[in-house]
Biopython code that builds the backbone (N, CA, C, O; Angstrom):
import numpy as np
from Bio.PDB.StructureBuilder import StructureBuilder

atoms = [
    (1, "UNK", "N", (-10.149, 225.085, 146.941)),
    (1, "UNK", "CA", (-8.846, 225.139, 146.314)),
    (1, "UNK", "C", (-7.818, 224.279, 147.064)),
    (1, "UNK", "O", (-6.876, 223.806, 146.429)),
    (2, "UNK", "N", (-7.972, 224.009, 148.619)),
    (2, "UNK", "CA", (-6.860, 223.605, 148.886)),
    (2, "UNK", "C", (-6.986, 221.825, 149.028)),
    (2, "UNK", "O", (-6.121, 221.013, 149.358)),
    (3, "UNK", "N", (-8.302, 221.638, 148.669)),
    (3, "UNK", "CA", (-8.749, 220.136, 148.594)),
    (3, "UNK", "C", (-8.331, 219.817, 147.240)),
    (3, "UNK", "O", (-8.108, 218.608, 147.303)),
    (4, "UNK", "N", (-8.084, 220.214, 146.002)),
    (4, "UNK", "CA", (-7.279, 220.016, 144.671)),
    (4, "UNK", "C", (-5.764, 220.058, 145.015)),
    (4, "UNK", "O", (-5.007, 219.140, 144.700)),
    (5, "UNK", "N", (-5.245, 221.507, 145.877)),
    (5, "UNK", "CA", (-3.911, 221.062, 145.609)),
    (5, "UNK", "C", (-3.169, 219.791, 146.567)),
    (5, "UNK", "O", (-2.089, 219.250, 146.328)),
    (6, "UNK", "N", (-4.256, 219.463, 147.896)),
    (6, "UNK", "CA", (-3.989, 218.209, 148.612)),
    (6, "UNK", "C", (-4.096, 216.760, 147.811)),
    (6, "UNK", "O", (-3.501, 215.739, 148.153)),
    (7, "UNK", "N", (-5.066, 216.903, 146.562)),
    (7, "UNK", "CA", (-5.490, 216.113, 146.066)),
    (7, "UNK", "C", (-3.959, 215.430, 144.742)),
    (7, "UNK", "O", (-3.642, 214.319, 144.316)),
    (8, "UNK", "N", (-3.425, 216.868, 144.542)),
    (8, "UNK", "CA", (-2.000, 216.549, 143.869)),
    (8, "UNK", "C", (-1.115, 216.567, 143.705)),
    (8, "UNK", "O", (-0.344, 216.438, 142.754)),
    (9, "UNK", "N", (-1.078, 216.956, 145.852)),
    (9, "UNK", "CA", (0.413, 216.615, 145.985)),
    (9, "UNK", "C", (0.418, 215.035, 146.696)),
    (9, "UNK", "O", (1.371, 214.447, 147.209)),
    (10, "UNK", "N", (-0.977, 214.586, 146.535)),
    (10, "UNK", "CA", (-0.623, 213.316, 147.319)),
    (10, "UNK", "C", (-1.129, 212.466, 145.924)),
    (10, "UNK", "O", (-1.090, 211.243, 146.062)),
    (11, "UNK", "N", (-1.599, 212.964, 144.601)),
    (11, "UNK", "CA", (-1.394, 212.091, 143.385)),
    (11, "UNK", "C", (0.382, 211.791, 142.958)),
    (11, "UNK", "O", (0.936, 210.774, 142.540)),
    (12, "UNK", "N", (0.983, 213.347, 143.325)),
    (12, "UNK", "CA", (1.993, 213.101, 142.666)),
    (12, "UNK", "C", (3.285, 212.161, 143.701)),
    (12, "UNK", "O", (4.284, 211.574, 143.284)),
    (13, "UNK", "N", (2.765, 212.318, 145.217)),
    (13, "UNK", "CA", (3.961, 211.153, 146.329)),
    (13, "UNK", "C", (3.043, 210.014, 145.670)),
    (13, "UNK", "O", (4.002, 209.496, 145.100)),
    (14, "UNK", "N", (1.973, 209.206, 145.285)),
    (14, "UNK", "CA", (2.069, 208.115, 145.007)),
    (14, "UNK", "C", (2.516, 207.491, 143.293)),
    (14, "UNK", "O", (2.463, 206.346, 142.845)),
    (15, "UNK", "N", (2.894, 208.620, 142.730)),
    (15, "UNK", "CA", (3.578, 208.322, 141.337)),
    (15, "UNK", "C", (4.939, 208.284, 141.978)),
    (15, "UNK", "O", (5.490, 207.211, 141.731)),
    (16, "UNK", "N", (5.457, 208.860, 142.504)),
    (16, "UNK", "CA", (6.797, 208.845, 142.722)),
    (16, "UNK", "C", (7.319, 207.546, 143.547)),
    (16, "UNK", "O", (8.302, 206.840, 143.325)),
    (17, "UNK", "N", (6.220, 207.453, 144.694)),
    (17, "UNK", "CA", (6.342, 205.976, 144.823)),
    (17, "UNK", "C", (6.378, 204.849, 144.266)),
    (17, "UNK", "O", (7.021, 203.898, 144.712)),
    (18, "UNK", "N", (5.626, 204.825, 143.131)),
    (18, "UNK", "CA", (5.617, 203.808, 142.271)),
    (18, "UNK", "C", (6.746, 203.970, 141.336)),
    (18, "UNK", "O", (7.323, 202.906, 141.109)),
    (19, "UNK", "N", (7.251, 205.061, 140.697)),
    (19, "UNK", "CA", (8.621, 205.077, 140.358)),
    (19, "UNK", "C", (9.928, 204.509, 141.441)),
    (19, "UNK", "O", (10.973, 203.954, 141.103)),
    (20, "UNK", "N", (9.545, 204.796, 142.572)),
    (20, "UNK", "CA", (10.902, 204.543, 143.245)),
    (20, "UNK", "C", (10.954, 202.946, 143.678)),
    (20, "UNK", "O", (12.016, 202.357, 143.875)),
    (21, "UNK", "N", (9.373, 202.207, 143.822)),
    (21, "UNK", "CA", (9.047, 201.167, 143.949)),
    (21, "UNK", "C", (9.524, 200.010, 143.041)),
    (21, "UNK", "O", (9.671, 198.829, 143.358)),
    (22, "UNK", "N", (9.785, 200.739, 141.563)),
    (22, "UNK", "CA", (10.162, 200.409, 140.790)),
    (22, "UNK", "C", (11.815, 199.618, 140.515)),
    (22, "UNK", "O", (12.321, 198.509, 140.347)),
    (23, "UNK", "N", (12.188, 201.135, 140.615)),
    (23, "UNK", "CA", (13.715, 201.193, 141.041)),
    (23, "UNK", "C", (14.430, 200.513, 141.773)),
    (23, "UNK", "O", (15.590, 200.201, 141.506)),
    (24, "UNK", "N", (13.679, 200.133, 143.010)),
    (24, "UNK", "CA", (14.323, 199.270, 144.366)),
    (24, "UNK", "C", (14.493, 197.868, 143.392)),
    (24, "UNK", "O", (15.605, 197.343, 143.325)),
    (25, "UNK", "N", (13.255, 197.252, 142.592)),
    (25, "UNK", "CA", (13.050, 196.404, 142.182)),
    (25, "UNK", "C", (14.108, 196.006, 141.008)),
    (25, "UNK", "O", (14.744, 194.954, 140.940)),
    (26, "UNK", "N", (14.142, 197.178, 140.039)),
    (26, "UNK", "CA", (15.514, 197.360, 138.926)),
    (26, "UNK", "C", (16.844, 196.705, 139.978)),
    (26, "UNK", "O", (17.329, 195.580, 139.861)),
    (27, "UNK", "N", (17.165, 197.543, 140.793)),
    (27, "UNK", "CA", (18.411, 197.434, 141.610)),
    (27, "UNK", "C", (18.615, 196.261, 142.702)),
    (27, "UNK", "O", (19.607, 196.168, 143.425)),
    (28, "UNK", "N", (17.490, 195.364, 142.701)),
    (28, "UNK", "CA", (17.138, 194.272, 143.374)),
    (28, "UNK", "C", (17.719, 192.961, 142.366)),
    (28, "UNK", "O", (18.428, 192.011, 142.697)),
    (29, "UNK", "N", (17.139, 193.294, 141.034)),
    (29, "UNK", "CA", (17.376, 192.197, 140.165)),
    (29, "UNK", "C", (18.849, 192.322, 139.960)),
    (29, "UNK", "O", (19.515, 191.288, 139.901)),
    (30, "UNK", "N", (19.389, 193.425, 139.851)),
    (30, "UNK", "CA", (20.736, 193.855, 139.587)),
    (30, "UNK", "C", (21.590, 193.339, 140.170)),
    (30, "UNK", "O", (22.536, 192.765, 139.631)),
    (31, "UNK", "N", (21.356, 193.483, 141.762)),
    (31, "UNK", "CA", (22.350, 193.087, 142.580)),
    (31, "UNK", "C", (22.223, 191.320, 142.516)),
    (31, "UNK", "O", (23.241, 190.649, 142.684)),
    (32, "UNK", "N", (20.931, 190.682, 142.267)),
    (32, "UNK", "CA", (20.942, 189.393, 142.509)),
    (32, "UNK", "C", (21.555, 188.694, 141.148)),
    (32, "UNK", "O", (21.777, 187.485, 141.083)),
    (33, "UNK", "N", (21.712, 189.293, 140.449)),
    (33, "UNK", "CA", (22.178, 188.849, 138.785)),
    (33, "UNK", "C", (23.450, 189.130, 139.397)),
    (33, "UNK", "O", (24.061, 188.546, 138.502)),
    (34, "UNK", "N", (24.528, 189.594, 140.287)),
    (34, "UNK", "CA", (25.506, 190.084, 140.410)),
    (34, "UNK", "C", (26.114, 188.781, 141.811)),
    (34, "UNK", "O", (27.188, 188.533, 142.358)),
    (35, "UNK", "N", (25.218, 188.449, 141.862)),
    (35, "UNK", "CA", (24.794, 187.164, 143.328)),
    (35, "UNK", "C", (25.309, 188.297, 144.647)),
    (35, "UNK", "O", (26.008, 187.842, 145.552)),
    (36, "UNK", "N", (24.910, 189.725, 144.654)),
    (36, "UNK", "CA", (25.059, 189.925, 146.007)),
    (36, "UNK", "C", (23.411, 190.355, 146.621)),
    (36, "UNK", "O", (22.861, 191.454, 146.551)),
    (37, "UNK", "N", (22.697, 188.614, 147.439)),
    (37, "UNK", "CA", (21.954, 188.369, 147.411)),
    (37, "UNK", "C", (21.214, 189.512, 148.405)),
    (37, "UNK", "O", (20.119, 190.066, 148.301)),
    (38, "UNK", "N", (22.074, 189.603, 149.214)),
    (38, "UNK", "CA", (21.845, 190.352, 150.657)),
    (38, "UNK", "C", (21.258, 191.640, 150.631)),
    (38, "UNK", "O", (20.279, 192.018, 151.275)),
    (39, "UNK", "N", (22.161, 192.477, 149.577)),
    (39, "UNK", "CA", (21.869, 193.779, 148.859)),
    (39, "UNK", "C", (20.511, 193.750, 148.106)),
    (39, "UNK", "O", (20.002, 194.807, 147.732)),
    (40, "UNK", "N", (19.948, 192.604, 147.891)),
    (40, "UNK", "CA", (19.347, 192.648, 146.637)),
    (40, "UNK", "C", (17.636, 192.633, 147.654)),
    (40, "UNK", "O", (16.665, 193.389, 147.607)),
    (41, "UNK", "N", (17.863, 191.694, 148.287)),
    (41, "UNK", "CA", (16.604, 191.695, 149.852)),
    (41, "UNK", "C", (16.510, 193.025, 150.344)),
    (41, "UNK", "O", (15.361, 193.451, 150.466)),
    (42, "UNK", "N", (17.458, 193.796, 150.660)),
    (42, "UNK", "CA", (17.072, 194.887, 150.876)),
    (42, "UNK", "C", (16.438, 195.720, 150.283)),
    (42, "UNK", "O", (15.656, 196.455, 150.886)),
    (43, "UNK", "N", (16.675, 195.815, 148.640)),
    (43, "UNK", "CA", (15.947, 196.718, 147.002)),
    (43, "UNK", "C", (14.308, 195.982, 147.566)),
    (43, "UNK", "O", (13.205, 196.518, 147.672)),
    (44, "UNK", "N", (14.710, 194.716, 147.814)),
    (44, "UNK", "CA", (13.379, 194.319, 147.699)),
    (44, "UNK", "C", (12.263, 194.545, 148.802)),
    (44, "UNK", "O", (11.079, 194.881, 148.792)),
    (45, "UNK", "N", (12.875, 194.321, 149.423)),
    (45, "UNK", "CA", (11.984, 194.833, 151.315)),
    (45, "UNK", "C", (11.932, 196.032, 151.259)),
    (45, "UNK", "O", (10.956, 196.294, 151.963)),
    (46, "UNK", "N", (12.493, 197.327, 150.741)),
    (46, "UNK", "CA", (12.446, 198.473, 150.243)),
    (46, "UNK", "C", (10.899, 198.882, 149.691)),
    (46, "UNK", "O", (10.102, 199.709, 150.131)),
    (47, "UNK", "N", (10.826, 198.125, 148.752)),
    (47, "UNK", "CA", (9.937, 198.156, 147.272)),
    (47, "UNK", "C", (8.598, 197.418, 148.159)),
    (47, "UNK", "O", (7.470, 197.772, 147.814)),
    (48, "UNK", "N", (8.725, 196.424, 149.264)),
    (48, "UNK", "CA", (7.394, 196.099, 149.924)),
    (48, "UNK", "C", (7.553, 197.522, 150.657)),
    (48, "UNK", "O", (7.263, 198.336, 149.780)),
    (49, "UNK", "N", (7.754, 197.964, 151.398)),
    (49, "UNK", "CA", (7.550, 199.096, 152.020)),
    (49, "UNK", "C", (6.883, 200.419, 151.824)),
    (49, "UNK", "O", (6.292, 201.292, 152.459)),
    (50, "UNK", "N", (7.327, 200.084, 150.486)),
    (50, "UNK", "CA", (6.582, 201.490, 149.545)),
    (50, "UNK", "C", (5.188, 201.151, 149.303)),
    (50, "UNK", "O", (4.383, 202.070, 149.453)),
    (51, "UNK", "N", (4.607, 199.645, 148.847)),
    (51, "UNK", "CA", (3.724, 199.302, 148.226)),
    (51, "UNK", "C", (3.683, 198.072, 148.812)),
    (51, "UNK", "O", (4.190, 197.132, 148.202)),
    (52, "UNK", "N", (3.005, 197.833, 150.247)),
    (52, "UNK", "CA", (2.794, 196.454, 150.907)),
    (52, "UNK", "C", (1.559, 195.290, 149.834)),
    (52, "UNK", "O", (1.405, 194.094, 150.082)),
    (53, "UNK", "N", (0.992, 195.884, 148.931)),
    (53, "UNK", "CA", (0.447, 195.041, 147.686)),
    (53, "UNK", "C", (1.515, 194.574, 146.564)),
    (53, "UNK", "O", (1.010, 193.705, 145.854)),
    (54, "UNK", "N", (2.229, 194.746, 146.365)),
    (54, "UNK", "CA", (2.822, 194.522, 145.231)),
    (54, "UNK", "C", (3.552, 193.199, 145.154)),
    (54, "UNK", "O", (4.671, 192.969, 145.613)),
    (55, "UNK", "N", (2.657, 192.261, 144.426)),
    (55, "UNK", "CA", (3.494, 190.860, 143.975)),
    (55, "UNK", "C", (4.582, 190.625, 143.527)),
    (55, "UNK", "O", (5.272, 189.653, 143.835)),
    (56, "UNK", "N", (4.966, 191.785, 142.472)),
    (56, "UNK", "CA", (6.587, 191.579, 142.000)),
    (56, "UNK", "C", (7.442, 191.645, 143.039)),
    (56, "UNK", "O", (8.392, 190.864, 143.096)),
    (57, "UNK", "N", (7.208, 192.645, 144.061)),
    (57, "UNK", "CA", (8.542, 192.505, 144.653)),
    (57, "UNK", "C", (8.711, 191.780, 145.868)),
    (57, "UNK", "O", (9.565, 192.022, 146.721)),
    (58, "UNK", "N", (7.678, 190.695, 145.910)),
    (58, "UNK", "CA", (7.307, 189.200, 147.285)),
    (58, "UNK", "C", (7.957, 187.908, 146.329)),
    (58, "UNK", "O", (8.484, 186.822, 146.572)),
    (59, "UNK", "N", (7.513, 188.864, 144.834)),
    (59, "UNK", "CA", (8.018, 187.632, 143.963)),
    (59, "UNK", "C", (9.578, 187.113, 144.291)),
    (59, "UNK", "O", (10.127, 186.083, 144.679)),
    (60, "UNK", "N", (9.994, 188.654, 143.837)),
    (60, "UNK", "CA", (10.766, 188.898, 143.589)),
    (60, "UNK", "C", (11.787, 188.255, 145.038)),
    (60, "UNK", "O", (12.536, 187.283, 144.953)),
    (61, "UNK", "N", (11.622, 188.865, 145.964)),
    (61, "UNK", "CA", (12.144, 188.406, 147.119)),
    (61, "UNK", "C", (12.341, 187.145, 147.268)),
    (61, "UNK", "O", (13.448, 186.645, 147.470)),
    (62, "UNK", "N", (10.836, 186.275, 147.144)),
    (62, "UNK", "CA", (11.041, 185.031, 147.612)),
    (62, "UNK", "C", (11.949, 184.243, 146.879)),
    (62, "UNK", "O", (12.400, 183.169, 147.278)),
    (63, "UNK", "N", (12.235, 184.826, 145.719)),
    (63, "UNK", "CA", (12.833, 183.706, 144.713)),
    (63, "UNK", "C", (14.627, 183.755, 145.494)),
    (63, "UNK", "O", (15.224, 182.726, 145.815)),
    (64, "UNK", "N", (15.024, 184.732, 145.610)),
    (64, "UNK", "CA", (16.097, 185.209, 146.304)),
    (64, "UNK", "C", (16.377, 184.345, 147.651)),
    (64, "UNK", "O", (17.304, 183.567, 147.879)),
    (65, "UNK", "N", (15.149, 184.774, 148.569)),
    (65, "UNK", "CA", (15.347, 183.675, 149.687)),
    (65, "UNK", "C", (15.686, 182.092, 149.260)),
    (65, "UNK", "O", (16.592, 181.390, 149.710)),
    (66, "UNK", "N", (14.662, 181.738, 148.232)),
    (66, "UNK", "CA", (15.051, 180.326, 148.192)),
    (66, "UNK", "C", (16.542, 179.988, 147.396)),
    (66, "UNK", "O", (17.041, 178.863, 147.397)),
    (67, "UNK", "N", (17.014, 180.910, 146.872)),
    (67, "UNK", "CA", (18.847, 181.216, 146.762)),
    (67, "UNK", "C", (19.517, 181.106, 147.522)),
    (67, "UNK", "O", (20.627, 180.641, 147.262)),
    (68, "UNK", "N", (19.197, 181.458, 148.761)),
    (68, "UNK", "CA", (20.032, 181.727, 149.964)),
    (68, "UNK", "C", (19.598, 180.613, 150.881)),
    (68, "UNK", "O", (20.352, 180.629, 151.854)),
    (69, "UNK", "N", (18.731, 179.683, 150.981)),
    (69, "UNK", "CA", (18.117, 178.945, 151.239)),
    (69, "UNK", "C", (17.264, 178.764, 152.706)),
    (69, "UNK", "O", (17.095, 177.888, 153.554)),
    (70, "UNK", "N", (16.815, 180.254, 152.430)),
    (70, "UNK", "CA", (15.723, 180.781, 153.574)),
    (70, "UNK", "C", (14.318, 179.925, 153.231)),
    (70, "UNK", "O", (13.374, 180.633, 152.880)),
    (71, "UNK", "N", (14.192, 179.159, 153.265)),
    (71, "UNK", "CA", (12.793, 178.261, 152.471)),
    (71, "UNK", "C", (11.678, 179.003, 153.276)),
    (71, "UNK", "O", (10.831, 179.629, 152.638)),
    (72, "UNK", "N", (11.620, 178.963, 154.871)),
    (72, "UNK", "CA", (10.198, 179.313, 155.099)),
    (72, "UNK", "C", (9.699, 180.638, 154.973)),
    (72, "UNK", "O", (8.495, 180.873, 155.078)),
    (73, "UNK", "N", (10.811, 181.791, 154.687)),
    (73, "UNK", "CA", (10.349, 182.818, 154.322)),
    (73, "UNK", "C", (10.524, 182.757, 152.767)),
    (73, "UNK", "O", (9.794, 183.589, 152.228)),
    (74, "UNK", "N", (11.349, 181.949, 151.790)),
    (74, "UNK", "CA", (10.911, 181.971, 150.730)),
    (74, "UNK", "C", (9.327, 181.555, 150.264)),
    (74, "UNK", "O", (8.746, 181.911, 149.239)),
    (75, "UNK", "N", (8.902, 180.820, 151.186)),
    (75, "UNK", "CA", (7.493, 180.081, 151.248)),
    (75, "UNK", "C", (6.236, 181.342, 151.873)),
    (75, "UNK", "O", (5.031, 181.374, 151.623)),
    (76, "UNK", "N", (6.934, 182.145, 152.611)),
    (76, "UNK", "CA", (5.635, 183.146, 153.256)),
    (76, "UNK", "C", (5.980, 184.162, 152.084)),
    (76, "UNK", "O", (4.940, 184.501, 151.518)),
    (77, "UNK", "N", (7.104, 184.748, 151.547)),
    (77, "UNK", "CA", (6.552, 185.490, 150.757)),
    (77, "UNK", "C", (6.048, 184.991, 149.435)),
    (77, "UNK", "O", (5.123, 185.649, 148.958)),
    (78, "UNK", "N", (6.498, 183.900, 148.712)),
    (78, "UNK", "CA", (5.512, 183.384, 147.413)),
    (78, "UNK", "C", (4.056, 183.569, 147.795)),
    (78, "UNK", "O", (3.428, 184.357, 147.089)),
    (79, "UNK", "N", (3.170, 182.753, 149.168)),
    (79, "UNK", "CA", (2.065, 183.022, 149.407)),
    (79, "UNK", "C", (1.798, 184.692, 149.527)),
    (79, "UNK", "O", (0.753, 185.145, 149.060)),
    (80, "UNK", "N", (2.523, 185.348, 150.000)),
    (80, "UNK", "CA", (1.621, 186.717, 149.944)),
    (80, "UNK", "C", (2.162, 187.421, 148.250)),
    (80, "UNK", "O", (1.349, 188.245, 147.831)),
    (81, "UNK", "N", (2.840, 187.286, 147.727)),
    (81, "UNK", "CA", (2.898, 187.572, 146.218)),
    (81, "UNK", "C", (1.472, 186.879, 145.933)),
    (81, "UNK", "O", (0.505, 187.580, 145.633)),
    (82, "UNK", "N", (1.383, 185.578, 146.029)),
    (82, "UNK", "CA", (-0.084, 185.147, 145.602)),
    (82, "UNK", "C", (-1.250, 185.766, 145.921)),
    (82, "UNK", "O", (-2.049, 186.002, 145.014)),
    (83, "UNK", "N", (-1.571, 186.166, 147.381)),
    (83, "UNK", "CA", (-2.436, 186.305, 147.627)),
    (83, "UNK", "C", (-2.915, 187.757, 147.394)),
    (83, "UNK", "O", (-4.109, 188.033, 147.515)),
    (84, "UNK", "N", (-1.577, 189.100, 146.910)),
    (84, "UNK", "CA", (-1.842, 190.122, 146.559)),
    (84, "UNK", "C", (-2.459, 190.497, 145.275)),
    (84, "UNK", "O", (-1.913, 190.298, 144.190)),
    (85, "UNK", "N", (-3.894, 191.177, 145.468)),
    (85, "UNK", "CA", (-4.539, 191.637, 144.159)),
    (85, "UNK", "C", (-6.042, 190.390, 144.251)),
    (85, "UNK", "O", (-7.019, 190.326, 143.505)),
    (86, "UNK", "N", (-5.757, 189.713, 145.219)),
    (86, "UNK", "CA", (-6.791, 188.807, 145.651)),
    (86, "UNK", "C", (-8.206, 189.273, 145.892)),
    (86, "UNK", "O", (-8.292, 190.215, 146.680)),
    (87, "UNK", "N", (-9.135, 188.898, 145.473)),
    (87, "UNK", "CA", (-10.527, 189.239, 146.297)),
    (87, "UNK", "C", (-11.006, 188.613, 147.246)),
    (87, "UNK", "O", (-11.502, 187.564, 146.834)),
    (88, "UNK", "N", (-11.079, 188.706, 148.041)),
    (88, "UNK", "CA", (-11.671, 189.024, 149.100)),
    (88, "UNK", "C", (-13.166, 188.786, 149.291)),
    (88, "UNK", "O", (-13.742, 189.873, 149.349)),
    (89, "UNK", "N", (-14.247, 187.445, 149.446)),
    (89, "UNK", "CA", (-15.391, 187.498, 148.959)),
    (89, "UNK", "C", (-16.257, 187.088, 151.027)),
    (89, "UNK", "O", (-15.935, 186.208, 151.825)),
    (90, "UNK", "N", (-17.283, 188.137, 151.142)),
    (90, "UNK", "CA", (-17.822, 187.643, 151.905)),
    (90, "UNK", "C", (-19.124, 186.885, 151.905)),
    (90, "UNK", "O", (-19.550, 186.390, 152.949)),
]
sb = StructureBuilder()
sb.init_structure("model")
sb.init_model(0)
sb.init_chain("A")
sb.init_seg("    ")
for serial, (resi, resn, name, xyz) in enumerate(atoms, 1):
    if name == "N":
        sb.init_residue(resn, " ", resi, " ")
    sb.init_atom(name, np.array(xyz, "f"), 0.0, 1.0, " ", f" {name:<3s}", serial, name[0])
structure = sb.get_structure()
């Protein structure tokens, strides 16, 4: 019994993560449509934190950096947006 209810309280922290993962990302685009770029890196470094796989929000970031005209971290995060969801072949 207590291997089911471990099983959904840690189904339901990674839905909620992905909701809140979400959100950072909503409030990321928000602030950068608003040009307060600074605010908007943070939604987004947020949203990697929750979900160190997630391309949208490396996307999302890098495009921002190259706004602000951070190029080589606009350049490291496009590559890891790319490279997330990648296989991996040995």
């Amino acid at each position: 019994m207590k291997k089911i209810r471990s099983f959904n309280i840690s189904f339901r922290q990674l839905r909620l993560n992905n909701i809140l993962k979400l959100s950072y990302n909503k409030q990321g685009v928000k602030k950068s449509d608003e040009g307060k770029f600074k605010e908007a890196l943070e939604y987004f470094t947020k949203a990697i934190e929750l979900d160190p796989k997630d391309s949208l929000s490396y996307f999302n970031r890098a495009t921002i950096q190259m706004q602000t005209g951070n190029i080589p971290a606009a350049r490291s995060d496009f590559k890891l947006s790319a490279s997330c969801g990648e296989l991996v072949l040995s």
